[in-house]
C-alpha positions in Angstrom: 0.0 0.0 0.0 1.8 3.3 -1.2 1.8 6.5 1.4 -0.8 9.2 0.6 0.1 11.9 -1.8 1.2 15.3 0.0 -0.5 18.5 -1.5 0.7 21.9 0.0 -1.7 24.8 0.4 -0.4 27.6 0.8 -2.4 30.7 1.4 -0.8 34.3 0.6 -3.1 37.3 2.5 -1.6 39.9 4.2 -4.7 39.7 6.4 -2.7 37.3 7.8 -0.8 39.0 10.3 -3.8 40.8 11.6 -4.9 37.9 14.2 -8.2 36.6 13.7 -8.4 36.3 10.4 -10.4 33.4 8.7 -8.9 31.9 5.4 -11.4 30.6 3.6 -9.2 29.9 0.2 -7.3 27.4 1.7 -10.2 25.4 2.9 -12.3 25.9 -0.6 -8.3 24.1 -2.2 -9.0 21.4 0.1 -12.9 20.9 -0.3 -12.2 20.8 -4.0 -9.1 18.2 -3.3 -11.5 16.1 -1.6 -14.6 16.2 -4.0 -11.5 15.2 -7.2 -9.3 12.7 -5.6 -10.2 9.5 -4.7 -6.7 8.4 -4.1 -5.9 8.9 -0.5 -3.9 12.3 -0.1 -2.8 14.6 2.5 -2.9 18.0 2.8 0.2 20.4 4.4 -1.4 23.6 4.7 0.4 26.9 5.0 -0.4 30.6 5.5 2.0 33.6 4.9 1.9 37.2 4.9 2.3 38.9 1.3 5.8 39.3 1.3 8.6 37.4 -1.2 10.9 35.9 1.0 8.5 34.7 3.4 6.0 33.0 0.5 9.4 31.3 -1.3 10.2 30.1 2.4 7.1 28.2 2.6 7.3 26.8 -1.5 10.7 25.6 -0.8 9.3 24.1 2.7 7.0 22.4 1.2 8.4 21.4 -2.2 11.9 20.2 -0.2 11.1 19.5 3.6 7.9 18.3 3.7 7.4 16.3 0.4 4.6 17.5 -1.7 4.3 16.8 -5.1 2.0 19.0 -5.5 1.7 23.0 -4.5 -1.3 25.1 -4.6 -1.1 28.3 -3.6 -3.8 31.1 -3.4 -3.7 34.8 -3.0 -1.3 37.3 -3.9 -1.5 37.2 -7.9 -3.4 40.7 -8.7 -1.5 43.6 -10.1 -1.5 45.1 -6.7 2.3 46.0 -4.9 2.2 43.4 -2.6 1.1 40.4 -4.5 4.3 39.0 -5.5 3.4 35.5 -5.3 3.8 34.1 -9.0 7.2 36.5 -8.2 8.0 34.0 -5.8 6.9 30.9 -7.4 9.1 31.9 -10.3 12.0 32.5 -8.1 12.2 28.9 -6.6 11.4 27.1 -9.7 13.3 25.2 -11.9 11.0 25.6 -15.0 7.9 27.4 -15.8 4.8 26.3 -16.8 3.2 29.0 -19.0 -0.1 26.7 -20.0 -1.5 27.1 -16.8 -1.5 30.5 -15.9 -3.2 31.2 -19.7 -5.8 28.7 -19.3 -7.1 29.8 -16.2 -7.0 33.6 -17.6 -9.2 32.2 -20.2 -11.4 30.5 -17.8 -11.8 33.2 -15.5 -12.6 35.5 -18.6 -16.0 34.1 -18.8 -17.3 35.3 -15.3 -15.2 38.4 -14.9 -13.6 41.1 -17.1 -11.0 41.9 -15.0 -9.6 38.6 -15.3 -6.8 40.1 -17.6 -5.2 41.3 -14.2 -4.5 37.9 -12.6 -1.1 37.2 -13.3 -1.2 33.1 -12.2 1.3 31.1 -13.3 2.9 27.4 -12.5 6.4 26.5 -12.4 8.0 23.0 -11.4 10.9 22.9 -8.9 12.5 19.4 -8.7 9.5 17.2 -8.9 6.7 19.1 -7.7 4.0 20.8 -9.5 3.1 24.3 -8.3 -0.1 26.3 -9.3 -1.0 29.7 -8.4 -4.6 30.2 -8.0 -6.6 33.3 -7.2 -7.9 34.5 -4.1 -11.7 34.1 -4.1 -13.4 30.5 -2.9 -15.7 30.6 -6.8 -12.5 31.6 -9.0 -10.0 28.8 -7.2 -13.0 25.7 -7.9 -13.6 27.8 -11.7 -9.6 27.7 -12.0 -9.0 24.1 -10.9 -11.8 22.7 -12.7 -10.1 23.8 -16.1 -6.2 23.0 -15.1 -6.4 19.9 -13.0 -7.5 17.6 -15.6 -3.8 18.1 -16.4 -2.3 17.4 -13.1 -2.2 13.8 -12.6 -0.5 13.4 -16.2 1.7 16.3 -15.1 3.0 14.3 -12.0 3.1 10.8 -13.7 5.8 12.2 -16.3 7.8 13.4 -13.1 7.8 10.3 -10.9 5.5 11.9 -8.6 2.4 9.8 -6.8 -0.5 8.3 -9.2 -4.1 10.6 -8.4 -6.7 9.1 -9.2 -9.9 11.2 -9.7 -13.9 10.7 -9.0 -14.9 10.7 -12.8 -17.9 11.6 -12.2 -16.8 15.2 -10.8 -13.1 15.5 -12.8 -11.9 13.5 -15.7 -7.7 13.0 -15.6 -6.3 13.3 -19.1 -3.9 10.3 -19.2 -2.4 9.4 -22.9 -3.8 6.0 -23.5 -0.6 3.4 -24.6 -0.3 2.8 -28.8 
């Protein structure tokens, strides 16, 4: 019986800092997690303030300490100063991953206008996957419903764990063998 995949969440809000705040994007990652995977899976949740160092801190953390093969993160992707997340992601990884970041522009497009201004992005750092999402609980499930049919092929071609997905909420594109 193989280990449950690790999945970081990290959750970027400079709300953060300001005690009782209640992150509600991390938990809407997770609830979305649970209703795709039916592979068992563990989650390795995170939350930093919007600064650089402290957000590629946590990537590397998660990508090189604790294990996960996969990285979502959430917040901090708007054109605003302080969201310097895909900044970040870019900084710790190895090799970008353009594709994601343009189809889940193009996704978010048809609900909201100002979907031009998200600048998510995904980048791979050793062999980990990591996604930047947006902020809001509806745009992360719109986002991850148009990109994750790509993930579990994503980590197959880097060693990573096999997901396996509830077809009946999220179909994983494998390549079927010629």
């Amino acid at each position: 019986m193989s280990l449950p995949a690790k999945i970081g969440i990290l959750t970027v809000s400079d709300r953060a800092s300001r005690g009782q705040y209640e992150d509600l994007s991390g938990p809407a990652i997770i609830d979305t997690l649970n209703d795709y995977l039916t592979s068992a899976w563990e989650p390795v949740y995170r939350l930093v303030q919007d600064e650089q160092p402290l957000i590629e801190d946590a990537l590397k953390n998660l990508v090189d300490v604790e294990g996960c093969a996969l990285v979502v993160t959430t917040g901090g992707t708007g054109p605003a100063k302080r969201d310097v997340t895909p900044e970040a992601t870019e900084a710790v990884c190895d090799r970008m991953m353009p594709g994601f970041g343009e189809l889940m522009r193009m996704e978010s497009l048809k609900y909201v206008p100002t979907a031009i201004l998200s600048r998510q992005t995904a980048g791979l750092r050793g062999q980990s996957l990591i996604i930047n999402l947006p902020g809001k609980p509806k745009a992360i499930r719109q986002c991850l419903d148009a990109v994750f049919p790509a993930v579990p092929y994503c980590l197959d071609l880097m060693d990573g764990p096999y997901l396996q997905c509830n077809e009946s909420v999220i179909n994983a594109f494998r390549p079927k063998a010629s």
